[in-house]
Phi, psi and omega in degrees: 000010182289337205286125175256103182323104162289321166296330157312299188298327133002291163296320170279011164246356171258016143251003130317295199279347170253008126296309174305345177273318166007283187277014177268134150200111163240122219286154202053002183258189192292020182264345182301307241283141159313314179309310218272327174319315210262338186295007153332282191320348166289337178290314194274329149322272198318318180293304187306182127116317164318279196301314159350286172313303183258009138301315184317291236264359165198018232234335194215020178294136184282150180050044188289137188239141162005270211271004180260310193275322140327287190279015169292295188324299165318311186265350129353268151244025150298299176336286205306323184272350170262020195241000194254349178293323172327308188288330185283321186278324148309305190289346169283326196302300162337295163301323170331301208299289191295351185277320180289333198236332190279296189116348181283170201184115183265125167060277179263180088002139158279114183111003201213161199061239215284336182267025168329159160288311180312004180238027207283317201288294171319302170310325173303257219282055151038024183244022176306289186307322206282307177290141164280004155222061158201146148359023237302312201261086190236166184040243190283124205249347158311312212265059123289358204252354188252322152330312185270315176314275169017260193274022143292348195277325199286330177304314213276347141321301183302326205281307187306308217268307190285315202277295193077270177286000212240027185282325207293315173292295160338315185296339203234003162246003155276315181316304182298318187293321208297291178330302184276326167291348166298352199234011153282134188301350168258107179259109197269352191212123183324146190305306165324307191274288182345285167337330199252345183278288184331272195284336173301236193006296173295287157349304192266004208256319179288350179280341212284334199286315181292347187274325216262355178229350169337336197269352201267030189315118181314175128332172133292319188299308186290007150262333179304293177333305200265001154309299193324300212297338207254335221240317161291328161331281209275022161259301175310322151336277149329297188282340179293177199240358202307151161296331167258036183298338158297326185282344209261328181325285189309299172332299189297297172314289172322309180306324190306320199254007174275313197298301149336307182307319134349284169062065163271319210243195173262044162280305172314340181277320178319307190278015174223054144286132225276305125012263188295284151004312171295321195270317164333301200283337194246336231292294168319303207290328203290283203339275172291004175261358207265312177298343206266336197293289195302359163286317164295344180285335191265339185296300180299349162271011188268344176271305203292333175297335207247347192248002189243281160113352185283131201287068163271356181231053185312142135286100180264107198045033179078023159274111171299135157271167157226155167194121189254028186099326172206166178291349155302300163274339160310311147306346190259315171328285173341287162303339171293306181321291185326289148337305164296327148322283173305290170274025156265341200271339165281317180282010148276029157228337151307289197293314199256291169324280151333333189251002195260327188259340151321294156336269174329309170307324176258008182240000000 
C-alpha cells in the first residue's frame, strides 16, 4: 500500500494552476482563453483524484480506526485552511481600516456579502457548502470544495465499518444515487455536495477497477497513444459550452485518472519531472492561496486607479479586471502572478501544511 501515483499528483498540480488563471482576469490575456474560462471543472478532478487516493491508502485497510483516520485526515486540511481564513479575516480589518478613514471601498463593504460575519462559523466548522443557508463561496472561497471533502472522508469511514465486503458496491451506489439526484428536479442536498459525493465516490470506485486490472499495465506506445487521446478529451471538454458537459466531465476524469494511473506513456513520463512533482506537492497550497494573492493584487490596483485615474483596474461586464496596458503585460502578469502564487504556496505548505501533519506524526 506504499505505491505513490507520482503522475496523478502532477496532474493535480497543473489543474491547481489552471484554476488560478481561472480565477484571473486580465484583459486580452490567455485567462480570456475558452480552457481556463472552463477550468472551473478541475475541482471535480480533484474530488475524482480524492476518492482515488483515499481509497488505495485506507478503502481496504484492515481495522481502520475512526478517530485515527479522521484526525489524519483533519490536520490535512484544516491547518491550512483555518491560516487562510486568518488571512481573509485580516484582510476584511483592512478593508475595514481603509473604509473608515480612507472613504475606500473595494467591490463590497467589510464584513458584508460574501465576507459576512454570518457566515465566520460555518467556514470554522467546514460546514459552508453543506447548508442551504449559507454561502459556499465566502471569505477564502476555494475551501467550499475542502468543506465538502471533509466530511466525505466520515462517509467513506461509514461505508469500510457499515458495508465491509459490500464497500465496494456502496462506493458505486453513492456515487451513481449522487449523479442522478444532481441531474434530477430533486435537490435533495446542495448541488456542490452532490458534485462531490458523484465524484470522490466515483474516484474510488475507479480505483477498485485499477487495482483489479493492475497487472494489465499498458506499452509504451499504447499508453502514450491513449494519454493523447484523454488529453485531447479534456481540452475539448474543458473548453466547450456543451449542455451535457457535466454529465460528460466526470466520466472523462475517471477514465483519466484510471488511465494516468498507470504511468505508462510519455505524458506521463513527462509529468514526473522534478517541475511537475513539485507543483503536485504544492498543488493544496497552489489551491488555497491564491484568492488570497489575488485579492491584494487587485485591491492595490483598484488604490493605484483611485490615486492615479489611469484605468489598471477596469470594470468589465460587472467584472473587476486588471490590464496593465497591452496584452503583453497582462501575460507577463500572469506568470508573475504565478510565481508568486508558487512560492508563497511553498512557504505555506513548510510552515503550515507540514507542521500541520507533523502533530500527528509526534504523538
Amino acid at each position: 500500500m506504499n505505491e505513490r501515483f507520482e503522475v496523478l499528483d502532477s496532474f493535480r498540480g497543473i489543474c491547481a494552476i489552471a484554476v488560478v488563471i481561472f480565477h484571473m482576469n486580465l484583459v486580452g490575456s490567455i485567462s480570456e482563453l475558452d480552457f481556463f474560462k472552463g477550468s472551473d471543472v478541475f475541482v471535480e478532478f480533484f474530488f475524482v483524484l480524492s476518492g482515488f487516493v483515499l481509497a488505495h491508502g485506507y478503502g481496504f485497510k484492515e481495522n481502520l480506526n475512526f478517530k485515527t483516520f479522521m484526525k489524519a485526515r483533519f490536520l490535512r486540511l484544516y491547518p491550512l485552511h483555518f491560516f487562510m481564513f486568518l488571512v481573509f479575516i485580516t484582510l476584511e480589518f483592512c478593508k475595514l481600516f481603509a473604509y473608515k478613514f480612507g472613504g475606500l471601498v473595494f467591490n463590497n463593504e467589510p464584513f458584508t456579502n460574501s465576507s459576512s460575519i454570518s457566515e465566520i462559523i460555518p467556514n470554522l466548522l467546514l460546514i459552508q457548502s453543506w447548508l442551504p443557508f449559507t454561502d459556499h463561496l465566502t471569505f477564502n472561497y476555494p475551501s467550499w470544495s475542502i468543506s465538502i471533502e471533509f466530511y466525505i472522508y466520515g462517509l467513506l469511514f461509514l461505508s469500510v465499518y457499515l458495508f465491509n465486503n459490500n464497500r465496494v458496491l456502496s462506493w458505486f451506489m453513492l456515487s451513481f444515487i449522487a449523479f442522478i439526484i444532481m441531474h434530477s428536479d430533486y435537490k435533495i442536498l446542495e448541488f456542490q455536495v452532490l458534485q462531490g459525493l458523484t465524484c470522490f465516490f466515483g474516484g474510488a470506485f475507479t480505483y477498485v477497477i485499477y487495482k483489479k486490472m493492475s497487472f494489465l499495465k499498458p506499452s509504451y506506445i499504447l499508453g502514450s497513444i491513449t494519454e493523447v487521446l484523454l488529453l485531447i478529451c479534456i481540452v475539448i471538454v474543458v473548453q466547450s459550452k456543451i449542455e451535457y458537459r457535466s454529465l460528460i466531465a466526470p466520466l472523462l476524469f475517471f477514465c483519466s485518472v484510471f488511465f494516468f494511473a498507470f504511468e505508462s506513456g510519455v505524458f506521463s513520463k513527462l509529468l514526473k519531472f522534478d517541475f511537475f512533482l513539485r507543483l503536485g506537492k504544492l498543488s493544496y497550497s497552489i489551491y488555497m492561496t491564491h484568492a488570497a494573492i489575488l485579492f491584494c493584487l487587485l485591491s492595490t490596483a483598484m488604490v493605484l486607479q483611485k490615486i492615479t485615474g489611469v484605468e489598471v483596474a477596469p470594470m468589465v461586464d460587472m467584472t473587476r479586471y486588471l490590464d496593465f496596458g497591452n496584452s503583453s503585460m497582462n501575460n507577463l502578469m500572469i506568470f508573475l502572478i504565478l510565481f508568486i502564487v508558487i512560492y508563497t504556496s511553498g512557504l505555506t505548505y513548510k510552515y503550515v501544511e507540514l507542521k500541520g501533519q507533523n502533530i500527528l506524526k509526534s504523538k
